[in-house]
C-alpha positions in Angstrom: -4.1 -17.1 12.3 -5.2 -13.4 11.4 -5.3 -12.4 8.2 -6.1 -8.8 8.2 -5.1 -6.1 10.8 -6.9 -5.4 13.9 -7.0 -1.9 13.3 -7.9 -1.3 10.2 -10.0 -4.5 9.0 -7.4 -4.1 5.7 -4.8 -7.3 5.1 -2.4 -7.2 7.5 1.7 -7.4 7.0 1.8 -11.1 7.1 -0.7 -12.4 4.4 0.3 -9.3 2.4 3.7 -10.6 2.1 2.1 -14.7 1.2 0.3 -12.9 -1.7 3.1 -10.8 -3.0 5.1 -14.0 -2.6 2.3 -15.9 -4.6 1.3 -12.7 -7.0 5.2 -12.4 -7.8 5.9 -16.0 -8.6 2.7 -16.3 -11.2 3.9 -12.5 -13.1 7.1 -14.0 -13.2 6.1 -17.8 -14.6 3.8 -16.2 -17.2 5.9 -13.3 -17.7 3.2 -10.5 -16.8 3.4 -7.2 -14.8 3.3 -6.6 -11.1 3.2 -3.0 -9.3 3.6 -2.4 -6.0 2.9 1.2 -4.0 4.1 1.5 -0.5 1.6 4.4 1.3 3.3 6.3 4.6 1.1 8.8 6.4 3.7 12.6 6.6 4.6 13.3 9.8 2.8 10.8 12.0 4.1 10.6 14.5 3.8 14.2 15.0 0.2 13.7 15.2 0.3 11.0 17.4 2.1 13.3 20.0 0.1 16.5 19.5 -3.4 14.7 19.5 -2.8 11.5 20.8 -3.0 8.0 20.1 -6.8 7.9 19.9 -6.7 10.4 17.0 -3.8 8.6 15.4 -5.7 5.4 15.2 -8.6 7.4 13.8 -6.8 8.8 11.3 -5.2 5.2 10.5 -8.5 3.8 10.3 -9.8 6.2 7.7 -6.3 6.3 5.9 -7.4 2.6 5.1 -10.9 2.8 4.1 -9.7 5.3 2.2 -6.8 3.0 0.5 -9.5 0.6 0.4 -12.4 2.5 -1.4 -10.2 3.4 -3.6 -8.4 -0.3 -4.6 -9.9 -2.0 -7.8 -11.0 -6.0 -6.8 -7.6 -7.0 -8.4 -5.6 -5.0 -6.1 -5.2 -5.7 -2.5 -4.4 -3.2 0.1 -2.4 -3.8 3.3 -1.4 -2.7 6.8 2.3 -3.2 6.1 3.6 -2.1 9.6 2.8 1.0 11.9 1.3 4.0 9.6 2.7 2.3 6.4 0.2 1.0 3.3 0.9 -1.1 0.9 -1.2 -1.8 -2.3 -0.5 -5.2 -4.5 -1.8 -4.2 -8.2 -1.3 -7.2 -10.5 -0.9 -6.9 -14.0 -0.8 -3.2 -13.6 1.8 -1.2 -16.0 3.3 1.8 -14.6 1.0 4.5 -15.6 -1.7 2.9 -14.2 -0.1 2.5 -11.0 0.4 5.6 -10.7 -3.2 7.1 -11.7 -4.1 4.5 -8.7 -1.4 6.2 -6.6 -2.6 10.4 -7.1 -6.4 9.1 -6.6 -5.4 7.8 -3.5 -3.0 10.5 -2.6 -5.7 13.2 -3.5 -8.7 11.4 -1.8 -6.9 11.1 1.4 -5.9 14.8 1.4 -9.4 15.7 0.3 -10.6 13.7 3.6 -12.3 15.6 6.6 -9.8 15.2 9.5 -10.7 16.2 12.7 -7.7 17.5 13.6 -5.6 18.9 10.8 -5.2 17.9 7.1 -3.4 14.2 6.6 -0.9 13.2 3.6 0.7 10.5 2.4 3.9 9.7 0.3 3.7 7.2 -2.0 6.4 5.2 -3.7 5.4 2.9 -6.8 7.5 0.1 -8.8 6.6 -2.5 -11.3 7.8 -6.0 -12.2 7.6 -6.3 -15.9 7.9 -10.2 -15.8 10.8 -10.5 -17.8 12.4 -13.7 -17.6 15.4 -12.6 -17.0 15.0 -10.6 -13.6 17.2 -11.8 -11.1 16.1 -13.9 -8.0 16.4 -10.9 -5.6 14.1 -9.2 -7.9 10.9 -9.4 -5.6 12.3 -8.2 -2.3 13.9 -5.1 -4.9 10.3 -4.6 -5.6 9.3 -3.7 -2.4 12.6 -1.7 -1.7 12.4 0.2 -4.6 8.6 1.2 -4.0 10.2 2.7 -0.4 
């Protein structure tokens, strides 16, 4: 069974899920943080149809590395589906989820593309490990991050 994507040589959507399943379930037993940031690459599929898919996987691939290079050790990056990221951050408090996010955000804009300039959106949420966080709690964690 693969663990990481094809593409990209990042975790892929299935093992990322097993460790946010995992990552969740410790936070919440000894009641520490967990953040979450889900990455989508603007408009594309626009790209994809303008330049074609050659230069989408391209910029896929280097959305990645990027993603990547940029990821502590503790954090693990993902291919969660199509031209969507998502980055695990354990025992990460809000504000340094998002000073992860902008230096992702502003290293992929600041990228050399080929083609034209690339962006992402990114959404960030954090678990504080309370005890009292419902059982749905973990799949709100990713749908909040959307």
């Amino acid at each position: 069974m693969a663990f990481t994507d094809g593409l990209t040589g990042i975790a892929n959507h299935r093992s990322f899920q097993e460790e946010l399943a995992k990552t969740f379930e410790t936070a919440k037993r000894r009641k520490r943080r967990l953040s979450l940031m889900l990455i989508d690459v603007d408009r594309f599929k626009q790209y994809n149809d303008t330049y074609g898919h050659p230069s989408g996987d391209i910029v896929l691939k280097r959305v990645a590395a990027t993603i990547r290079d940029c990821c502590p050790e503790e954090c693990l990056p993902a291919r969660y589906g199509g031209e969507e990221f998502a980055v695990l951050c354990p025992d990460y408090a809000p504000d340094e989820v998002l000073i992860l996010a902008e230096k992702i955000r502003e290293s992929i804009e600041n990228t050399p593309w080929p083609e034209r300039l690339v962006t992402v959106s990114i959404g960030a949420v954090t678990f504080q490990g309370d005890v009292g966080q419902p059982i749905g709690a973990r799949h709100r964690l990713g749908q909040c991050a959307l």
